[in-house]
N, C-alpha and C positions, 0 to 999 in steps of 0.2 A: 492396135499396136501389139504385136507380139511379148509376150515375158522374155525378160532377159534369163540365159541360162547360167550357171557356174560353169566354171572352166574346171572342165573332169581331172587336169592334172593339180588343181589347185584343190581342191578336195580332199586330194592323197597328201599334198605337202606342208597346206596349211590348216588351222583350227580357230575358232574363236573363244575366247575364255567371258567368262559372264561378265566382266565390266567392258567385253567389246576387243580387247586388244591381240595380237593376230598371234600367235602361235606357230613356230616352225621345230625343225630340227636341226642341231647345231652343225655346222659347214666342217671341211676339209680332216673326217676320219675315212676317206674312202680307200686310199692310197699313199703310199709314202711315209708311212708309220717310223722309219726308220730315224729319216732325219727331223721328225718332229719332239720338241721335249716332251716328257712323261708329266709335267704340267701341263703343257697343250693338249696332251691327250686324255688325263684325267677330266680339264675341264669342260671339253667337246661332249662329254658325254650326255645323253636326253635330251633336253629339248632346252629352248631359250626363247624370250621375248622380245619379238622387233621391232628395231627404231619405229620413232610415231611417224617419221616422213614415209618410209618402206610402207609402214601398216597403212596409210591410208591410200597407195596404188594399190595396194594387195584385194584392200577392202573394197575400192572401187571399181576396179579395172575384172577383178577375177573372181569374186566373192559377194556380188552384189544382193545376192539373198541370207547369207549370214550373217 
């Protein structure tokens, strides 16, 4: 049976931090800065950790070697 591979775009988007839990980058600073408040956009900023339901598709489905 073949090894499973990672999914190359999951790689770039997500991370795994040392107790296992998935690591992305925080959503909706790409566009539209305008009408977002400058609390949304302060707190968008770097990165955040995702739901345990999300992490564990993440981990499964796209990340099965990290």
């Amino acid at each position: 049976m073949p090894k499973m591979k990672t999914k190359s775009g999951a790689k770039k988007r997500f991370k795994l931090s040392a107790t296992g839990k998935v690591i992305a980058g925080q959503s909706g600073k790409r566009h539209g800065m305008r009408k977002r408040s400058q609390r949304m956009i302060r707190s968008a900023r770097g990165t955040t950790v995702l739901n345990e339901c999300d992490a564990t598709f993440i981990r499964k489905s796209f990340l099965p070697n990290g």
